[in-house]
C-alpha positions in Angstrom: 77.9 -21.5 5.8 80.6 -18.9 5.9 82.3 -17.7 2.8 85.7 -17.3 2.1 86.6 -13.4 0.6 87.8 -14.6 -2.5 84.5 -16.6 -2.7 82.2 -13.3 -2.0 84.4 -11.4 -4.7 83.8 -13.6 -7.3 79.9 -12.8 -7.0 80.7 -9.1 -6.9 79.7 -8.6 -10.6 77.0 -10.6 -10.5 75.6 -8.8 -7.2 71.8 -7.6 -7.5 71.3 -4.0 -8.1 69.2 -0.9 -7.0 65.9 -1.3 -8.9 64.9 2.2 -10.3 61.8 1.0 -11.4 60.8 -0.2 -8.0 61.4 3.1 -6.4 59.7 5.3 -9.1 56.9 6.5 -7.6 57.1 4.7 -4.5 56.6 7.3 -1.4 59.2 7.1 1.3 59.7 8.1 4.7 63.2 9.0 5.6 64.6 9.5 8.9 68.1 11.3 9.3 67.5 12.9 5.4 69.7 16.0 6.7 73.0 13.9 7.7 75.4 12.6 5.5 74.3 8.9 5.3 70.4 10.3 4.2 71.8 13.2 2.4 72.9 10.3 0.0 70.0 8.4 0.2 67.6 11.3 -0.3 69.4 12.3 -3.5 69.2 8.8 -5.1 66.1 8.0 -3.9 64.9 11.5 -5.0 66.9 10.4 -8.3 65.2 7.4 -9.3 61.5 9.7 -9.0 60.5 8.5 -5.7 58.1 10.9 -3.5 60.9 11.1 -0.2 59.3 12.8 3.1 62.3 13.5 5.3 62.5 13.8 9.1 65.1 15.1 10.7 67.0 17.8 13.0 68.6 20.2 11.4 72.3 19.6 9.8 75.2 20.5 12.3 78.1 21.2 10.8 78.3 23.9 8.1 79.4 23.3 5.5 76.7 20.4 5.3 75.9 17.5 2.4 72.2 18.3 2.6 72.7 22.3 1.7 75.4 21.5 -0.2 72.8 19.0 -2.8 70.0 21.5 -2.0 68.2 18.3 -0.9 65.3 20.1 0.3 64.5 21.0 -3.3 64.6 17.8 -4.5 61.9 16.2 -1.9 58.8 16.5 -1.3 58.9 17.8 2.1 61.9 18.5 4.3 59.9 18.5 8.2 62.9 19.6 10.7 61.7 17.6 14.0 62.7 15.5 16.4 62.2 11.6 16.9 61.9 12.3 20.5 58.9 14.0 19.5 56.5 11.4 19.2 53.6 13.3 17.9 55.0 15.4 15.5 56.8 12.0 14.1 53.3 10.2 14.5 51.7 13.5 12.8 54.0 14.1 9.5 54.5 10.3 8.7 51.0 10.2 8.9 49.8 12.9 6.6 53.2 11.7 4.0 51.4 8.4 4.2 54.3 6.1 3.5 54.9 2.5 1.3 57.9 2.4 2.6 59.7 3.8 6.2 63.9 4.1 6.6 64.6 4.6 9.7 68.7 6.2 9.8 67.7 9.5 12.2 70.7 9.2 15.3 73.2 10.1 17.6 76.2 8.9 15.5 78.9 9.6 17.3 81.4 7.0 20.1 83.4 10.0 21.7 79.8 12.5 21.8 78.9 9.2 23.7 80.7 9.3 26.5 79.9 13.3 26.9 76.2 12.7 26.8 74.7 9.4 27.4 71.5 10.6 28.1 70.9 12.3 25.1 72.4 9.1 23.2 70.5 6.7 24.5 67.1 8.8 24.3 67.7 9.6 20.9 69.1 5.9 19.6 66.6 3.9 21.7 63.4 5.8 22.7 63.6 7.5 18.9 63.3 3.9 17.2 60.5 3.2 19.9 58.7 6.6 18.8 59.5 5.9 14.8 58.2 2.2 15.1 55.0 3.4 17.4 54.5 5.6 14.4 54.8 2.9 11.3 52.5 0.8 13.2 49.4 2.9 12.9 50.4 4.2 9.8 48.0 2.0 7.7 49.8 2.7 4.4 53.4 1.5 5.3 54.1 -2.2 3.8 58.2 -2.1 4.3 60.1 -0.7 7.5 63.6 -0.8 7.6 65.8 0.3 11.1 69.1 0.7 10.2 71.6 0.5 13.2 75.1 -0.5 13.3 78.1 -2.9 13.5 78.9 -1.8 17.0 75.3 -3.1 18.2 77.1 -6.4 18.9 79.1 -7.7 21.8 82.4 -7.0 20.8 85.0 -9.9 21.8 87.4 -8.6 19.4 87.6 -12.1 17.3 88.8 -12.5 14.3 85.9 -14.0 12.6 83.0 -11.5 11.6 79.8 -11.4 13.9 76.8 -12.7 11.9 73.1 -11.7 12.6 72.1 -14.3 15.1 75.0 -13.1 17.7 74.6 -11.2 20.5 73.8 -8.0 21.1 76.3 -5.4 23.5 78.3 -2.6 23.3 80.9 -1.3 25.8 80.0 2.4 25.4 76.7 4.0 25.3 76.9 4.7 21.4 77.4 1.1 20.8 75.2 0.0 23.5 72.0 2.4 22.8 72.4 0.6 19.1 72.2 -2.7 20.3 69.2 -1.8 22.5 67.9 -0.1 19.1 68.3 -3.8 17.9 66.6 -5.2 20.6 63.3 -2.8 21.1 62.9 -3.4 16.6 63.4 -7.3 17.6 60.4 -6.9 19.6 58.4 -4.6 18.0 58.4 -7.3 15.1 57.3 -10.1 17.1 55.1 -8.1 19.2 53.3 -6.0 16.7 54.6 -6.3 12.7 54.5 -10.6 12.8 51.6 -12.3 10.9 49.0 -9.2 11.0 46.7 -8.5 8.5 48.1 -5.3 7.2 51.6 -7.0 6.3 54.1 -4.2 7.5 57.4 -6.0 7.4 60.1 -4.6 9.8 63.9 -5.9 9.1 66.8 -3.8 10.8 70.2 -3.2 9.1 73.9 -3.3 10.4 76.5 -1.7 8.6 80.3 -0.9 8.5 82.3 1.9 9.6 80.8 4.4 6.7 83.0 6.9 4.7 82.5 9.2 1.1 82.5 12.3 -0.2 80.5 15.1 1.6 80.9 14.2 5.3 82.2 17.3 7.3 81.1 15.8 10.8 83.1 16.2 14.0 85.6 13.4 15.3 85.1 11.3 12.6 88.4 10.0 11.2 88.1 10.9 6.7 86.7 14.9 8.1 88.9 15.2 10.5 91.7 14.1 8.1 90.5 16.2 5.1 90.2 19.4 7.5 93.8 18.8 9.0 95.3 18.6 5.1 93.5 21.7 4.1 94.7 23.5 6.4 98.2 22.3 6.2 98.6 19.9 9.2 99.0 16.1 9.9 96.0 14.3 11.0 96.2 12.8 14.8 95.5 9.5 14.9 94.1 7.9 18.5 94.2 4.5 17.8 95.8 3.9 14.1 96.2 0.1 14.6 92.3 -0.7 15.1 91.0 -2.8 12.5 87.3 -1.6 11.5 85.1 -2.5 8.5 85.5 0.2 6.3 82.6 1.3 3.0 81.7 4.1 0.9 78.5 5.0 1.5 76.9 3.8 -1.5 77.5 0.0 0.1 75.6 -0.2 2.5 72.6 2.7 0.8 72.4 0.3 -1.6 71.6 -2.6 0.9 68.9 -1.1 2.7 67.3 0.1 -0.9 67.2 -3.9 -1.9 66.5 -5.2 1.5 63.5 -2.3 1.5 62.2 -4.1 -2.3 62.5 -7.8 -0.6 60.5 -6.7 2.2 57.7 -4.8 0.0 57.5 -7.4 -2.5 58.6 -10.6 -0.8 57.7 -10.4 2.7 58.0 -12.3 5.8 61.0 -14.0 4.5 63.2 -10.7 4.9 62.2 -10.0 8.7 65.0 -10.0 10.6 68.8 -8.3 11.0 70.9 -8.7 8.2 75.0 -6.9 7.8 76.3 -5.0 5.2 79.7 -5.0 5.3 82.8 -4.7 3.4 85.0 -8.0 2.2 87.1 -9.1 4.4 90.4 -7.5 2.8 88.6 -4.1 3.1 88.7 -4.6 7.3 92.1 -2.6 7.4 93.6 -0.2 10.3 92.8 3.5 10.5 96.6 3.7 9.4 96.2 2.2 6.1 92.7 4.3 5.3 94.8 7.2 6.2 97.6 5.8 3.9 95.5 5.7 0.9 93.8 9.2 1.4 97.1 10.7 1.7 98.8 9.3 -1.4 95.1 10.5 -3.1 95.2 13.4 -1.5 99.2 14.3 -2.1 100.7 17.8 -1.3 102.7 16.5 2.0 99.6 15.4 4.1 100.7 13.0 7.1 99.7 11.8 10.1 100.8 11.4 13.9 99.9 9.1 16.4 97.9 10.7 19.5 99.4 10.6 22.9 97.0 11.8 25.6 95.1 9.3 26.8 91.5 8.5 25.2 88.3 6.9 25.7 87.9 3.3 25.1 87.4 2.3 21.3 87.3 -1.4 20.1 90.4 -2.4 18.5 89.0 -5.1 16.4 85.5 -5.3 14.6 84.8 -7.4 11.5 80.8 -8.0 10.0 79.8 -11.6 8.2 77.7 -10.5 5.4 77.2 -14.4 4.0 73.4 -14.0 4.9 72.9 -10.6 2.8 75.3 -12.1 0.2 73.2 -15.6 -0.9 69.5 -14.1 0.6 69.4 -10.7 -1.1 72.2 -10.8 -3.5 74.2 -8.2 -2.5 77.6 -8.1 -2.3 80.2 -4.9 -2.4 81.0 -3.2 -5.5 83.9 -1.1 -4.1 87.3 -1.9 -2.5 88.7 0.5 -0.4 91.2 1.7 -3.2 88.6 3.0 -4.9 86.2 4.1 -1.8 89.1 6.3 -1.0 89.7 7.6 -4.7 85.8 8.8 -4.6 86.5 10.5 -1.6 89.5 13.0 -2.3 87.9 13.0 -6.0 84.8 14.7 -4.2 86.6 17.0 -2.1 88.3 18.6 -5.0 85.4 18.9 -7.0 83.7 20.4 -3.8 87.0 22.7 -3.5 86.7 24.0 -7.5 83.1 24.9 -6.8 81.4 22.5 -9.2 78.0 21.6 -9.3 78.5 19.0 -6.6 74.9 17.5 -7.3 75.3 16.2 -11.2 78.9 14.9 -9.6 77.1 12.8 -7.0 75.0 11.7 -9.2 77.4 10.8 -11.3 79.5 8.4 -8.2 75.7 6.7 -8.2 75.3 6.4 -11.6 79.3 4.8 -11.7 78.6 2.7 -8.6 75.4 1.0 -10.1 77.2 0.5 -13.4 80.1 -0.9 -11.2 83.1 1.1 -12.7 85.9 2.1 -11.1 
């Protein structure tokens, strides 16, 4: 059964919530805790008292979210390392000694793609082999969640969102190396996480096109916007009709953290793929995202349309989260209005040197409470 948007927004404040008394105490082995999805995720986590071991290269862009939250202060241990590196993964999960593994570490980026395939699809596809190898004789780890992306599917450009049971794809080897991703945790699960004794469940996760406060990576479309209006000039735009699934970051954060309880305390019932995505009014074009930061952001910011020729990018990509919605409860708490008001909120409050921690926590605290 599909659901209409109107349907799913009338269960928005109802939705289940992030369990802080779950978490507390709960010890948690992060992946990617030094990017800006697990920079997030590491402060609330970190917030709510659980015992976080990260894993993770070293941030890449300076400034950085993970420096600029002093995350390594708030964990318990920050390892720098590589998931290609199979025995130093193996080595510190084992000696963290996990209830719980999230799996975000990647190469996150569809242009950086095209450049280097090789290092794309070794670190997307061998990395989840090497974190999963890892969980599996890690005798203390009860919940395992791979998060991977929307673009793991097979992209027809329809109008309809893909749900869980699709298949997978991807016509570049970003998009591709996540639907292998999808594929080698598909089989991992039946082959080594299904029916066994120790009851390690292993569900993967899917989400939209992710944007909020804090993110200063290349060639993605809110920096690259935010850098071009600081320093006085439009943003170019490659491809400002494509539709994508747009979220703040706390969306889809909070999915994994509920689909993470389900697994720990419910089980085999939660093994499998689940989306979370935006409602179906939040799939808008780069143009309107761009539209909505500008009249945030003000002070003459625009935006041109690119004219050199680019690398493919889907023009149309749209996620049915029905099966997240009525199974796990969870449904989005912000439209893109207000994802977009968080935003340039953040970056002036980065910009006036406040104390950019309390202020995160607060967009957490705000998004749990659901106000706007």
């Amino acid at each position: 059964m599909v659901y209409q948007s109107s349907t799913l927004e009338a269960m928005v404040m109802s939705s289940v919530k992030v369990n802080p008394c779950f978490w507390r105490g709960k010890k948690v082995f992060l992946t990617g805790h030094t990017g800006f999805k697990g920079s997030w995720l590491s402060l609330w986590l970190s917030s709510m008292g659980a015992e976080v071991t990260g894993y993770a290269l070293a941030p890449n862009t300076n400034p950085n979210l993970y420096d600029v939250l002093d995350i390594k202060s708030l964990i318990n241990l920050s390892m720098i390392g590589d998931i290609r590196n199979l025995d130093l993964l193996q080595n510190t999960m084992s000696n963290a000694n996990p209830d719980i593994v999230i799996h975000m570490a990647a190469q996150p980026l569809v242009r950086y793609s095209y450049l280097n395939p090789v290092e794309t699809y070794a670190t997307n596809v061998m990395g989840t082999v090497n974190v999963l190898e890892a969980t599996r004789h890690v005798e203390s780890v009860r919940a395992t969640v791979v998060v991977t992306s929307d673009k793991c599917y097979e992209n027809k450009e329809q109008d309809r969102g893909y749900t869980e049971h699709e298949p997978m794809g991807g016509y570049d080897p970003y998009s591709n190396s996540k639907g292998c991703a999808e594929l080698v945790t598909s089989s991992y699960r039946q082959s080594y996480f299904s029916n066994n004794t120790r009851e390690n469940f292993l569900a993967s996760a899917r989400a939209g096109n992710v944007i909020g406060g804090g993110d200063w990576s290349e060639d993605r479309l809110i920096p690259d916007a935010i850098r071009a209006f600081e320093s006085g000039k439009p943003i170019i735009l490659r491809n400002p009709l494509a539709t994508r699934p747009w979220q703040h970051v706390l969306e889809p954060l909070s999915g994994y953290l509920i689909l993470a309880e389900a697994l720990f305390e419910k089980g085999s019932a939660f093994t499998s793929a689940w989306n979370f995505g935006p409602l179906d009014k939040d799939n808008r074009s780069v143009k309107d995202v761009i539209d909505l930061i500008i009249s945030e952001w003000g002070n003459s910011a625009l935006w041109k349309c690119d004219e050199t020729e680019n690398p493919h990018e889907a023009k149309l990509l749209k996620l049915d989260c029905t099966k997240a919605n009525i199974q796990l409860g969870w449904t989005p708490k912000w439209s893109l209005e207000i994802a977009t008001q968080k935003i340039v909120e953040w970056q002036k409050k980065f910009n006036s040197n406040e104390n950019m921690n309390k202020f995160s926590l607060k967009q957490i605290e705000e998004y749990q409470s659901n106000l706007y």
